[in-house]
N, C-alpha and C positions, 0 to 999 in steps of 0.2 A: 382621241388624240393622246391624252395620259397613259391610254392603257399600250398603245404602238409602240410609243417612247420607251418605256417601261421593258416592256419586253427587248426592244432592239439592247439600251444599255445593259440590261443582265445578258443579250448574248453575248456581247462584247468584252464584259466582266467575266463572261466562263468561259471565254477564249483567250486570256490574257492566263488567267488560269491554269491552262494546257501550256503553255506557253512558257515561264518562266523556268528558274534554273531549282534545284534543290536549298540554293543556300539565299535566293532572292523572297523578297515579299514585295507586295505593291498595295498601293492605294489609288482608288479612281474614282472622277468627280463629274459629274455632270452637272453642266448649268444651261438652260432649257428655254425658250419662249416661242407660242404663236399668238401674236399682239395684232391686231389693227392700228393704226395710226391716223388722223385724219389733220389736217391744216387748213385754219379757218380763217378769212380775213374781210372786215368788212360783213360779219353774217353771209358770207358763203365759204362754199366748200373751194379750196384751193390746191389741193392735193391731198389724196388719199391712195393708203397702199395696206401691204398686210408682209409682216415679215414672220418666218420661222427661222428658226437657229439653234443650234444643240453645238456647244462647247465641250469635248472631251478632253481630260484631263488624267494624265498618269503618274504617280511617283513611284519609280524604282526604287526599293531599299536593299542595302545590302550590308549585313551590320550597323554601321552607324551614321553609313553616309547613304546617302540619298539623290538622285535627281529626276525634274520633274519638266515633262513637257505637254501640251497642247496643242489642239486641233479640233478644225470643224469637221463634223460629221457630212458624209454625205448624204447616206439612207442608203446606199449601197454595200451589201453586209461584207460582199469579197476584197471590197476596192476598202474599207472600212480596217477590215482585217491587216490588208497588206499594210497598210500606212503604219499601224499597230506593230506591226514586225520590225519595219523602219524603224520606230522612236525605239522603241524595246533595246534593237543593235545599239543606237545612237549611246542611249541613256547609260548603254553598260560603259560603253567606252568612256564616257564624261565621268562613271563612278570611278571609274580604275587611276584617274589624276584628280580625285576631289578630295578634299582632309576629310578625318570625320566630323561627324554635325554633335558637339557635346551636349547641346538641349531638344533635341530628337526624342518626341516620344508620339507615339504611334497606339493606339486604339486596338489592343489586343483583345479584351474582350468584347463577344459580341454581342449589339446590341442594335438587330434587327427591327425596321419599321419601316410602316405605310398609312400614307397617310392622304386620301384623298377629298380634298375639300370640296361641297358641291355649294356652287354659290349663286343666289338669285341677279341675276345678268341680263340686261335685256341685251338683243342683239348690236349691234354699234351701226346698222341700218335706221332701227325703230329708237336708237338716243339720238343720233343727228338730225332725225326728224323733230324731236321733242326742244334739242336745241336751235334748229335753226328756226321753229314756228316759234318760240318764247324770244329768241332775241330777233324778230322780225322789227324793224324801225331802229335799231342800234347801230352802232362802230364795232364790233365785236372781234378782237381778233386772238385766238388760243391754238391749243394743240390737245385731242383727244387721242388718248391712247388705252385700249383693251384689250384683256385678252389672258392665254394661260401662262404661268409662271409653274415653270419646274425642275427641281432639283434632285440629285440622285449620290450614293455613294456606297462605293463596294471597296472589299479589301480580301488579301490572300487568306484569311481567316473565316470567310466563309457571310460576313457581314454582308445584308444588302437594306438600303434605307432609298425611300421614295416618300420623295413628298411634290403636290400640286396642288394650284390654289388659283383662278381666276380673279381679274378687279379690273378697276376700271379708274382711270386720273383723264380730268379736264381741267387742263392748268387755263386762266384765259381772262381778258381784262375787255370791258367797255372803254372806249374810248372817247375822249370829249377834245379838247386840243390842246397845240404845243404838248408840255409835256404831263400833260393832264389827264389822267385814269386812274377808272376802279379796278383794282387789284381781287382779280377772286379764283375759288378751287372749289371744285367739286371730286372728293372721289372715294374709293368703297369699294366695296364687295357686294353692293345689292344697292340694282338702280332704282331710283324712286323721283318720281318726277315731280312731284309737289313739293320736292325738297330742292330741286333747281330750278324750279318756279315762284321760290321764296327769296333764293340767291340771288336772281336776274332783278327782281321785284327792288329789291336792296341798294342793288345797284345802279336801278332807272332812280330811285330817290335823290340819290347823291350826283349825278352826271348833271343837272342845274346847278349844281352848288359851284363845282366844279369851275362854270362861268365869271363866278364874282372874282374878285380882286384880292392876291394871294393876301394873306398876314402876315407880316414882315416881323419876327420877335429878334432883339438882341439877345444875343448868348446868357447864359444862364442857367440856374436851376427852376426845373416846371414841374407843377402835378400834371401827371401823363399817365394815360391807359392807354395797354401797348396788348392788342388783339391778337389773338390766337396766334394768326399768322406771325406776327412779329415776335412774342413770344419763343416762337418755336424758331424761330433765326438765333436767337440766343442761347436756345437749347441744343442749335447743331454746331454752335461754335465749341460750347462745352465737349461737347464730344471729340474732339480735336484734342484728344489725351486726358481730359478732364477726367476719366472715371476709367483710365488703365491703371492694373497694376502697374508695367512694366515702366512708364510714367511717373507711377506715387514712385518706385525703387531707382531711379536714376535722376529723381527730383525735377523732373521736367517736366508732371503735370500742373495746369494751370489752377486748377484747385490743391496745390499740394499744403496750402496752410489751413484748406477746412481738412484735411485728414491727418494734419498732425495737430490740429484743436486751437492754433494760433487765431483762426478767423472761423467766424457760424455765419448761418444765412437765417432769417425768418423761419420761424417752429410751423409758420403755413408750409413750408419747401420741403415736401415730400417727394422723392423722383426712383424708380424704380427701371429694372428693364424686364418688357412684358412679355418676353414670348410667344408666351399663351394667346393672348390677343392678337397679336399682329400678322401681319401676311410672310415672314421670313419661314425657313426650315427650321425644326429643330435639332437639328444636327448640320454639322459643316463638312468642310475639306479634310478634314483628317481623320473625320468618322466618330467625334464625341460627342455626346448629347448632352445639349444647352439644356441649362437648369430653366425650370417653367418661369419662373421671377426670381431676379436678385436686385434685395434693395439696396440702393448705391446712396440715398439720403434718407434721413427719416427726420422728423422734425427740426430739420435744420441741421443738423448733425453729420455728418461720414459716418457710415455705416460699413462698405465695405467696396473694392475697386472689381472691375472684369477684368478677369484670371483666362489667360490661356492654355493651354496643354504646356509650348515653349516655358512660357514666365514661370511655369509652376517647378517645370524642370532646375529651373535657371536658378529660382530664388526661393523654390521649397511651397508647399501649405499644396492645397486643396487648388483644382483651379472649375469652368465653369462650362467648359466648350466652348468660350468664345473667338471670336477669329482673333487673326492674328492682328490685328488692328483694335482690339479690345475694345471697340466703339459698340456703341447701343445699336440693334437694328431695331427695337420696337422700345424707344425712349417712353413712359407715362409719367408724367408730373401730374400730383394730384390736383384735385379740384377744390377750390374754398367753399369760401360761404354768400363772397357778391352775387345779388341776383342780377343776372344777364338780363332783365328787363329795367333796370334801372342804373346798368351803365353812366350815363352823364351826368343825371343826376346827383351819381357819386363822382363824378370827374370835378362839376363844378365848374371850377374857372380851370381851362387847360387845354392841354396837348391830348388828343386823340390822334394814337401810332397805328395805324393800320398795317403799312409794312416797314420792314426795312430792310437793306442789302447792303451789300461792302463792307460786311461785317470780319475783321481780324483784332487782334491785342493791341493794344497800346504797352500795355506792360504786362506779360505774361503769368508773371511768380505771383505779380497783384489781383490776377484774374479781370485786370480794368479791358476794356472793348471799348471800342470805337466802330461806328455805321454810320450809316445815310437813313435818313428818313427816305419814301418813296411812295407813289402813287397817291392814293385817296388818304392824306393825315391833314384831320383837323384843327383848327381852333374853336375852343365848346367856352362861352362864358353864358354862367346860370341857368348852366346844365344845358343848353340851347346852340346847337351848331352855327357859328358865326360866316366863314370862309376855310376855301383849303389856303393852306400853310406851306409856305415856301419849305425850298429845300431847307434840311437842316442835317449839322451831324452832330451826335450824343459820342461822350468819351465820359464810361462809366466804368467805377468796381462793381461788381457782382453780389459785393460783400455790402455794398450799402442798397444797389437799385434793388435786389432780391433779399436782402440783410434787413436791418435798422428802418428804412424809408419803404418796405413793402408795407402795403395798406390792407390788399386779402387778392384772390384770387376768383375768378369766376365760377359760380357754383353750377357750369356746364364746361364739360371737355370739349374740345375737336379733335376730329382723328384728319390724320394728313399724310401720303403716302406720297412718298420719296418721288417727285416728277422726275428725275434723273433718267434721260437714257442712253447715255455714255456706253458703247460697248451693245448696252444689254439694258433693259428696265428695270428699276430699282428694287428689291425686293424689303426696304427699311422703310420704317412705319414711325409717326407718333403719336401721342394723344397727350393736347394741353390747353391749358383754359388763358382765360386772359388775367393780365395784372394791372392793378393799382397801386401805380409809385408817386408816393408826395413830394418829393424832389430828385429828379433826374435831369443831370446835368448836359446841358446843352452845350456843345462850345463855341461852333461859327455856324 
């Protein structure tokens, strides 16, 4: 499949090629999937399907101005061409009434790659066996989605970059009643089935508990350990400009007092963005290759923001390939020293957060957050799981739940790959352990 793909975009790239005027350049993107998807309800299959889709993408350049259009491929190389001839016309006509673009910079040198990942997969036949024999006697209802993710990018300069990578996400919750379920995720690049026979196992524990009678806490501050999952809800908020330049330079990100040194976090809050690990490209839309890791925290500290080709233009320094949304695709928070098999016992008396949602600011410049608690979160007294825990929502700074009142971190990461398939499936990645906060503020 990579290799069809592959070729079809290069011919397309060298016909675009032939194509252009003496004084134009172009840049061109490919964004690529053939996924399964399957929908579960109740431990059955309730629809399944399989989609392919190739998004081609052009920017005309012509001195300084630029414009850019899109289209799906057919797999029809004439009918494919012509359409290419259309946007080409269109595009010149749009440049000839457009100003110039003054932070315009464009990937002149080249810096060709390929890169194809072969990844241990079982078929999405022989996983929906594995999961519907395992959750045999459950409520189970998710959404499987597998399959290959591919990205491409060419320019008048003779650059061509490929990259593909196979995975697999099982977003998907046991059910017990009203509004009572386990929250769980399975997904990867290499399926293993004693490892969602561990997850299910987890899950039939907790679906009794589920039965008792919620705990009802007044507002307050609680010692709470807030699981991977939840964790990483917090981590996608921060990304919501947290760790842009272009954010730190117009003072609108929400971390903008840990990078001018007003506010630290805990010397455990190491956060990095991993490339190298993750399932994204290393290269983007404009054809510049992302740095392997940059680290964005290191001991508590701001260390450095994601830099775009634009922002670098705009505001000067070095920038990193990153897109123009300067967000993390493969976000790594380090991991502490709590041992993941004694959890509770470090909770004690408390709030076990499993997930949370409706996560936005309360005050932005403060880095504070407000959510909902949600699904499987407990009340744990003397170390010992009591009942699940009515709804609740937390309005916190970052600077004190991850600051001052963080306690350690789980000395095991989870990786968790973007369920999103908006458009297209997600190609952004995380990897974060859980945390232990001794007062996190509850408000109703």
């Amino acid at each position: 499949m990579s290799a069809t793909a592959q070729t079809y975009f290069n011919e397309l790239a060298d016909y675009i090629t032939t194509q252009i005027k003496v004084n134009e350049k172009f840049t061109c993107w490919l964004s690529g999937e053939s996924s399964d998807f399957v929908r579960i309800n109740q431990s059955k299959i309730r629809q399944a399907g399989h989609i392919r889709q190739d998004v081609f993408s052009v920017d005309l350049i012509v001195g300084k101005k630029h414009a850019e259009a899109s289209f799906r491929l057919t797999e029809d190389l004439e009918t494919d061409r012509r359409k290419l001839l259309d946007i080409l016309q269109s595009l010149r006509q749009t440049n000839d009434i457009l100003p110039e673009d003054p932070h315009l910079l464009i990937a002149e040198e080249v810096n060709s790659s390929e890169n194809v990942r072969s990844e241990n997969l079982a078929t999405s036949s022989n996983a929906m066996d594995s999961i519907l024999s395992l959750s045999e006697g459950l409520d189970l209802v998710g959404i499987f989605a597998q399959g290959e993710l591919y990205r491409a990018f060419a320019n008048s300069f003779g650059q061509r970059n490929w990259y593909s990578s196979s995975n697999f996400n099982f977003d998907w919750s046991v059910y017990s009643h009203g509004d009572k379920a386990v929250k769980c995720s399975y997904a990867g690049v290499e399926w293993n089935e004693a490892t969602l026979a561990a997850k299910l196992e987890d899950a039939k524990k907790l679906i009794p508990l589920m039965n008792h009678e919620p705990k009802v806490i007044q507002p307050g501050k609680y010692r709470a350990f807030l699981a991977p999952a939840a964790v990483n809800e917090l981590m996608s908020l921060l990304c919501w400009g947290g760790f842009s330049r272009k954010a730190q330079e117009t003072k609108q990100s929400p971390l903008y007092r840990l990078m001018t040194g007003e506010e630290s976090l805990s010397e455990k809050i190491s956060i990095c963005e991993n490339i190298a690990d993750g399932i994204a490209p290393n290269f983007g839309p404009q054809g510049f290759i992302k740095s392997p890791t940059v680290p964005l925290i290191q001991k508590g500290k701001f260390t450095q923001a994601l830099c775009s080709a634009r922002t670098a233009k705009e505001y000067g320094g070095e920038h990193h390939g990153a897109s123009g949304s300067e967000s993390p695709d493969a976000l790594e928070l380090a991991a502490g020293q709590l041992d993941q098999t004694k959890i509770l016992e470090e909770l004690d008396t408390g709030l076990y957060i499993s997930n949370l949602w409706y996560l936005n600011y309360s005050d932005r410049m403060a880095c504070r957050m407000t959510g909902m608690t949600r699904f499987a979160s407990l009340w744990v007294e003397d170390g010992t799981v009591q009942a699940p825990l009515s709804v609740m929502r937390f309005d916190e700074s970052m600077y004190r739940a991850l600051g001052k009142n963080l306690i350690d971190l789980t000395n095991e990461q989870e990786i968790m790959l973007d369920p999103g398939t908006y458009f297209e499936r997600s190609s952004s990645s995380s990897k974060v352990p859980g945390a232990l906060i001794k007062d996190m503020n509850f408000a109703l």
